[in-house]
N, C-alpha and C positions, 0 to 999 in steps of 0.2 A: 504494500500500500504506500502509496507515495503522498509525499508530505504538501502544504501549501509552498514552500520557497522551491521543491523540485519541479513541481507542476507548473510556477511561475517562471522559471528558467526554461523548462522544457517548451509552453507555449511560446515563448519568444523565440527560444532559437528555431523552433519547427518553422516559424512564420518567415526566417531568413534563409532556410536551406532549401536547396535544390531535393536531395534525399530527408524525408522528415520522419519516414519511418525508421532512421539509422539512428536518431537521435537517442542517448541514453543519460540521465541523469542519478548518479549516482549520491548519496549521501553518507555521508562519516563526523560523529559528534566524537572530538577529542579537546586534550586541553587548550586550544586555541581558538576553538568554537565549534564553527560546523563546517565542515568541507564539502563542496559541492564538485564531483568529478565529472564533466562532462566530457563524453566522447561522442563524436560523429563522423560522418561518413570524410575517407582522407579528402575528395572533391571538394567539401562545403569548407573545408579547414579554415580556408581563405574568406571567406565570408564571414565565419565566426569569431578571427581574429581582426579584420580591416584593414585598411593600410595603417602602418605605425600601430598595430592594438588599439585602436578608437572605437572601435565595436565592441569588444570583447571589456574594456575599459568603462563603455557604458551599462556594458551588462554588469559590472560591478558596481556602480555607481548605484543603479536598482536596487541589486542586493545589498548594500549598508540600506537605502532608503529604509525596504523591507525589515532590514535587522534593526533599525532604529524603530519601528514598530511593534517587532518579536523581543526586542529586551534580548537579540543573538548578534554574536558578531560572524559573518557570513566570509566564507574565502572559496573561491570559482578558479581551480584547475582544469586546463583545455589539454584534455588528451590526443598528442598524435597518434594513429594506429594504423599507420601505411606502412610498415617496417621499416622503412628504410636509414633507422636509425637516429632520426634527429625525436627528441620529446619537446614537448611544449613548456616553460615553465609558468610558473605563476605571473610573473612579468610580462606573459604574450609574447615572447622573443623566441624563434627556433634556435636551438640553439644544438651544434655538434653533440652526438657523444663522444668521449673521448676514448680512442684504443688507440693501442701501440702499435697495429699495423696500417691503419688510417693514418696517422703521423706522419708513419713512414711512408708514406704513397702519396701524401697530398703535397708534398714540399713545403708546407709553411714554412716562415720562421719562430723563432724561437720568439720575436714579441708580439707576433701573431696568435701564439699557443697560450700566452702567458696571459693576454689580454681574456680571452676566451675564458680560462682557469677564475681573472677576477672577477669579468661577469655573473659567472657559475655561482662563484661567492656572494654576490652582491644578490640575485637572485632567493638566496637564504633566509635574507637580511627582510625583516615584517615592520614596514614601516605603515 
């Protein structure tokens, strides 16, 4: 049974995506609130993030509204699941995974790798 802040996530994003029946909204209550994981189809990925995360930015923006109504504080992870290796983080930014054979195949440089690594960090970081 799905809750009011999933149903409200799920009716928005369905109304943006091309595939709506892929849409799935997940829920997880831990110590930092509630997490909402959404996964959709890899095609609509782009539509659910925006350019620069302006979509994806406003669908949080909702969710505080909402959690300032709930007395909850709401946090909206975008699942990539086209495999191909990159995840979504909380930031809306695609962002590498890192392996040691990708390293070694992509030529980066080293403050290439490093910037990436502070990203990742920054990412973390629940401001």
């Amino acid at each position: 049974m799905s809750t009011i802040d999933q149903q409200f996530v799920e009716y928005i994003v369905k109304s943006l995506v091309g595939n709506p029946d892929d849409v799935v909204v997940e829920r997880i209550i831990d110590e930092k609130g509630v997490l909402l994981t959404l996964t959709v189809n890899p095609e609509d990925l782009g539509r659910v993030i925006g350019k620069r995360g302006v979509t994806a930015q406003s669908l949080r923006t909702l969710l505080r509204a909402l959690g300032t109504k709930n007395d909850a504080r709401y946090n909206l992870k975008i699942v990539n699941n086209d495999g191909e290796g990159y995840s979504v983080s909380s930031d809306d930014e695609v962002v590498r995974e890192e392996r040691a054979s990708d390293d070694a195949e992509d030529g980066s440089s080293d403050y290439a790798k490093r910037s990436r690594r502070e990203l990742e960090d920054l990412d973390d970081l629940d401001i």
